[in-house]
C-alpha positions as CSV (number, residue, x, y, z in Angstrom):
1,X,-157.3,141.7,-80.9
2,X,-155.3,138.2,-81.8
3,X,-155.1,135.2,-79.9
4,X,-151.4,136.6,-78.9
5,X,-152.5,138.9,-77.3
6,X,-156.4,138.2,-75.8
7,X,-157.1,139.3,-72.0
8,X,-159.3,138.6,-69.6
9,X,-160.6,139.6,-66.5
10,X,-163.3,138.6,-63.9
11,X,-165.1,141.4,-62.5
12,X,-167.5,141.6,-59.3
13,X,-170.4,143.4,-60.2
14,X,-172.2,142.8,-56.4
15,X,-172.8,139.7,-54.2
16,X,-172.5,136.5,-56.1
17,X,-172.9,138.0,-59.4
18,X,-169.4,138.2,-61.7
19,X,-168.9,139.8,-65.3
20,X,-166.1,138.0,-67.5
21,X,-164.6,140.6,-70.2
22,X,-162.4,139.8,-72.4
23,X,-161.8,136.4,-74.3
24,X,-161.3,132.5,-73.3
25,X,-158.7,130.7,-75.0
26,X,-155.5,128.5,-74.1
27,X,-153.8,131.2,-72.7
28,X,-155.5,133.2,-71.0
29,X,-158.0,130.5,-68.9
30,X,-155.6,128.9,-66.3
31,X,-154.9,132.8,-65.9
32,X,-158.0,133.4,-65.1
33,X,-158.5,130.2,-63.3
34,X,-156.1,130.4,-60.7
35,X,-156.4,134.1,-60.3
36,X,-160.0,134.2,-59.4
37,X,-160.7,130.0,-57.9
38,X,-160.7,131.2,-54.2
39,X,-162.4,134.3,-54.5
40,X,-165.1,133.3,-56.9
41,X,-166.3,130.4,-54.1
42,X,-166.3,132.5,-50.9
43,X,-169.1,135.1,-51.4
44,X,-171.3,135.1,-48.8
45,X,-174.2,133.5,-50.8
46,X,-175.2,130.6,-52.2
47,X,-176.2,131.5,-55.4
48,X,-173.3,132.7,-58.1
49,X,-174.3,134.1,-61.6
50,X,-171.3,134.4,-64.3
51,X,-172.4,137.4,-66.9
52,X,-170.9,136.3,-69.9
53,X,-172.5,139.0,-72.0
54,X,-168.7,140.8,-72.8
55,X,-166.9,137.6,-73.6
56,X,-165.8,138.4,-76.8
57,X,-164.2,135.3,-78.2
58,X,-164.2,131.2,-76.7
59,X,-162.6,128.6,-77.8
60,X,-162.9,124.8,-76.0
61,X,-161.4,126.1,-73.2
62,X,-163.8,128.6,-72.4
63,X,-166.2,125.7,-72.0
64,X,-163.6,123.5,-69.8
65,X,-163.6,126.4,-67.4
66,X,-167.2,126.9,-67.3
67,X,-167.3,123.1,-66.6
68,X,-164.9,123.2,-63.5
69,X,-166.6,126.4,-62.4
70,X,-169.8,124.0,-62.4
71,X,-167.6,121.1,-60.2
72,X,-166.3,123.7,-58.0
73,X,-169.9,125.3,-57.0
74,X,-171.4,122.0,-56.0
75,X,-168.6,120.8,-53.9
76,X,-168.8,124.2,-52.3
77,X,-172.7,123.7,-51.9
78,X,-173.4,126.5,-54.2
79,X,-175.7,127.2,-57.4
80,X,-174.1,128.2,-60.4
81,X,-175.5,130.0,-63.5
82,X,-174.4,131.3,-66.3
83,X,-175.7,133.8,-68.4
84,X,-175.8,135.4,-71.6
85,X,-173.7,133.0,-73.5
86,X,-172.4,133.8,-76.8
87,X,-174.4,132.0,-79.5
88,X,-171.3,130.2,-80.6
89,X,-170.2,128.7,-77.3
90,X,-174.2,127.9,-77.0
91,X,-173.3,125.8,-80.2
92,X,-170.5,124.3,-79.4
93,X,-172.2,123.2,-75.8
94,X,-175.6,122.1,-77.5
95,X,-173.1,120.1,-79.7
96,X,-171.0,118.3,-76.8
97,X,-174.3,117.6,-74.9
98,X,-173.1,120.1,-72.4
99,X,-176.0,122.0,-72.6
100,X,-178.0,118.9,-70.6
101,X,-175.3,119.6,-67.7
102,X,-174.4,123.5,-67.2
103,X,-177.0,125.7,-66.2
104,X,-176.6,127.9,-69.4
105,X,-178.6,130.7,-70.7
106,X,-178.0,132.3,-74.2
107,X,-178.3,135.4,-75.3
């Protein structure tokens, strides 16, 4: 699958607990942002885990998201987590020091 044509999707697996599929790039985060911002905040919980495990590709903007995901929990009072990060987004987090901010956890 090219760039040109990368998807993504944000699936519910159960109460506060998401899967992303698919790949993170320049075209398809604002997507995926504005498709999924109210939804993803409004579970009836205050604990939200993002299941990165079938991300297939991330570039910079994969992180961005997972940033404003982070901004958008805490002003709605919630705890964010994000799991099974791809060992090259880990990198490129560890590098940018954004690994000290985002509750990550590799695979």
């Amino acid at each position: 699958m090219t760039e040109n044509s990368a998807t993504v999707q944000l699936e519910k697996v159960s109460m506060g607990h998401y899967l992303v599929i698919g790949q993170l790039n320049f075209k398809t985060v604002p997507e995926l942002w504005k498709k999924n911002k109210l939804s993803l905040f409004t579970d009836e919980t205050n604990t939200i885990n993002i299941d990165l495990s079938q991300l297939e590709r991330s570039d910079s903007s994969g992180l961005a998201l997972l940033v404003e995901w982070y901004r958008e929990a805490e002003q709605a009072g919630k705890k964010i987590t994000f799991l099974n990060l791809p060992a090259k987004m880990y990198e490129i987090a560890r590098i940018s020091g954004l690994n000290e901010i985002l509750p990550l956890s590799a695979k």
